[in-house]
TIDRENPA-481096 format. One line per 8 residues: number of its first residue (from 1); for each residue x, y negated, z negated of C-alpha. Coordinates in steps of 0.2 Angstrom, whole numbers, padded with zeros to 4 digits, m for minus. Layout:
N
NUM) X Y Z; ...
This chain:
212
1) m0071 m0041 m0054; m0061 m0040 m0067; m0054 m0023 m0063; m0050 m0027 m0047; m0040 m0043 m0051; m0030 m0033 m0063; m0023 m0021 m0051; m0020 m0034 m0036
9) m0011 m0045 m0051; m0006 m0041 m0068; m0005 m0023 m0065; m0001 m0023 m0046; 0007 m0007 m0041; 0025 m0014 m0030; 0027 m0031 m0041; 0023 m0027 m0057
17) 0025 m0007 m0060; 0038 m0005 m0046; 0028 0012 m0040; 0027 0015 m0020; 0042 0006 m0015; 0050 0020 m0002; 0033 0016 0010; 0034 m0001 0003
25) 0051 m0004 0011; 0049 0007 0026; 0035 0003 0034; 0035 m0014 0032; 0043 m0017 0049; 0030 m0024 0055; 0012 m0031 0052; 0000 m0019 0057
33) 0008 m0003 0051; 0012 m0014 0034; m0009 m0015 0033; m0014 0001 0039; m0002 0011 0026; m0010 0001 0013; m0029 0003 0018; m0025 0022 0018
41) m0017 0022 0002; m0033 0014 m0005; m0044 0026 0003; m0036 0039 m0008; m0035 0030 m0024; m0052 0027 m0021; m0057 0044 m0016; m0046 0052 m0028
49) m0050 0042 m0044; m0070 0045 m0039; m0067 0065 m0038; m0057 0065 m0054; m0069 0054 m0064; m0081 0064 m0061; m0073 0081 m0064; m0062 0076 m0079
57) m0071 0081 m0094; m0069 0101 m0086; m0051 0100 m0082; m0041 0105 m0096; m0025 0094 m0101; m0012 0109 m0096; m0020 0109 m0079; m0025 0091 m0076
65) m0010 0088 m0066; m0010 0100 m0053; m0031 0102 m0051; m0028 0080 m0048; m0011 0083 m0033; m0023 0097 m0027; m0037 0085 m0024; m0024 0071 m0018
73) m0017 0083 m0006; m0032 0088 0002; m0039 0071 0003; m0022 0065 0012; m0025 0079 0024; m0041 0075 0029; m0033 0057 0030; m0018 0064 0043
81) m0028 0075 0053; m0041 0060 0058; m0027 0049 0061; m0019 0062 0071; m0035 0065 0083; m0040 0048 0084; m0023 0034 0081; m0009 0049 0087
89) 0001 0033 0090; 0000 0025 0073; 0002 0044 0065; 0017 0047 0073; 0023 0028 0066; 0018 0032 0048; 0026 0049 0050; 0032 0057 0034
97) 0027 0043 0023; 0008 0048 0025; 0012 0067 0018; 0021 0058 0005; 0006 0049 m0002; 0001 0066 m0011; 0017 0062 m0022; 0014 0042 m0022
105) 0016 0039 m0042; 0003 0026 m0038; m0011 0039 m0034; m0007 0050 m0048; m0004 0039 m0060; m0021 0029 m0057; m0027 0046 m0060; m0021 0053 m0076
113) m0020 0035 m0085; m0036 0029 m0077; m0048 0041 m0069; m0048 0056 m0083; m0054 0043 m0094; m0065 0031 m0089; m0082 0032 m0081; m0084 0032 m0061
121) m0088 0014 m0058; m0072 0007 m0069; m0063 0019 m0060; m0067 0016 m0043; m0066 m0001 m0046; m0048 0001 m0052; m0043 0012 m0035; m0050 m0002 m0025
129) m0039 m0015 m0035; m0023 m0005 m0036; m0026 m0002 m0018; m0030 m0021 m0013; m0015 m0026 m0023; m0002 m0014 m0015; m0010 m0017 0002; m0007 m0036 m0001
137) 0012 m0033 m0005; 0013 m0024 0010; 0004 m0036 0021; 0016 m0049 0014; 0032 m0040 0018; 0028 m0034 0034; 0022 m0051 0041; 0039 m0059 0033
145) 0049 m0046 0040; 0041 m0046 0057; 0039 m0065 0059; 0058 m0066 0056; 0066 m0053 0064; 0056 m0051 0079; 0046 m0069 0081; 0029 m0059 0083
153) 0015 m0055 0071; 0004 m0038 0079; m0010 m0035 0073; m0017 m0023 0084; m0005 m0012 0094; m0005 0006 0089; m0023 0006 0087; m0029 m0002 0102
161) m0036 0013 0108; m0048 0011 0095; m0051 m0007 0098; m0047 m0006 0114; m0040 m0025 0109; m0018 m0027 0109; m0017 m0041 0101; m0001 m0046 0097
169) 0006 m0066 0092; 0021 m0074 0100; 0031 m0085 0088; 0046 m0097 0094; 0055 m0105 0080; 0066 m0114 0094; 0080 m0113 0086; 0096 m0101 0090
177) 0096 m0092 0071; 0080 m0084 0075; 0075 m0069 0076; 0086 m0062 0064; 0089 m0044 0066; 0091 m0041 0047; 0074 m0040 0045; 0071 m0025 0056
185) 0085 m0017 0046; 0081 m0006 0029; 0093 m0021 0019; 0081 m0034 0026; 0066 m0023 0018; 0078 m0025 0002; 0081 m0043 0003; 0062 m0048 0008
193) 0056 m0038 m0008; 0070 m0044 m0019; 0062 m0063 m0015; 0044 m0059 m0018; 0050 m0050 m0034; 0056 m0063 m0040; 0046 m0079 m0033; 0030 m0067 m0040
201) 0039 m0065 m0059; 0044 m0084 m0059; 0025 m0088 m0056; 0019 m0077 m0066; 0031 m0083 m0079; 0025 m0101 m0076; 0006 m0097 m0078; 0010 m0088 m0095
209) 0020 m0103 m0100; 0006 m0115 m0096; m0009 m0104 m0106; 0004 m0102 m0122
């Protein structure tokens, strides 16, 4: 458990080591591509920290790096061509930023600093808490994002087809500022991390104050 914690707190990938933020601030447009992007990530850093731990102690240090993108890469690709044949819709949302995954310093960091060196349950453990934690981020902005520049919250759209439930929330804030189409924008992606950022370091902060 306490793996887990670690990667969705002290060592969350978006908050505290500031790794993923291109998909982190493109994709958070709305809800239900902001939670989808994040459970794929985990299943690679899940997948990919399992393969490695168990393949590390033949992989040599000067090929370590490419032997774990390779293994990334082909786990991504499996990822995109199931999306592709089962949610084309939600493939065609996430776009480039599911190729890009292969190159995510999140994956490969976990990898080299995690993976190679520790056994396979710490490791998997740690790929599901990175992955919780920068799935949570995402969730976060992408309901913050959605809520205030479009008054809705969906939950299911893209993959309905799968579901074969749309469900999407209507919000009315009854009031003429709302929605505000900054948040649809990529500065609004800017300004809704810059606040979490900082409302999560000032928390932080206060907890450390509080123990010391």
């Amino acid at each position: 458990m306490k793996r887990i914690i670690n990667g969705i707190v002290n060592e969350n990938p978006v908050l505290v080591l500031l790794l993923g933020l291109c998909s982190a601030l493109a994709i958070t447009n709305n809800f239900e591509n902001s939670y989808i992007m994040g459970i794929c990530v985990t299943i690679v850093l899940i997948c990919s920290n399992l393969i490695v731990s168990l393949i590390s102690k033949y992989v040599t240090k000067n090929v370590e790096i490419p032997v774990y993108i390779l293994i990334i890469s082909t786990l991504v690709t499996v990822l995109e061509i199931l999306l592709k044949e089962y949610v084309n819709p939600l493939y065609k949302v996430l776009g480039i930023y599911l190729p890009l995954i292969v190159v995510n310093c999140i994956v490969l960091g976990r990898a080299l600093s995690v993976a190679s060196k520790e056994n396979v349950k710490n490791s998997v453990l740690d790929g599901l808490g990175v992955g919780l934690g920068y799935t949570v981020v995402l969730m976060v902005l992408g309901l913050i994002r959605e809520v205030l520049g479009n008054e809705t919250i969906t939950i299911m759209k893209e993959i309905s087809n799968i579901t074969h439930h749309e469900i999407i929330l209507k919000i009315n804030f009854h009031s003429d500022l709302f929605p505000i189409n900054i948040f649809n924008k990529p500065a609004g992606a800017f300004i809704t991390l810059a606040c979490l950022l900082a409302l999560f370091n000032y928390i932080r902060g206060g907890n450390k104050n509080e123990s010391n």
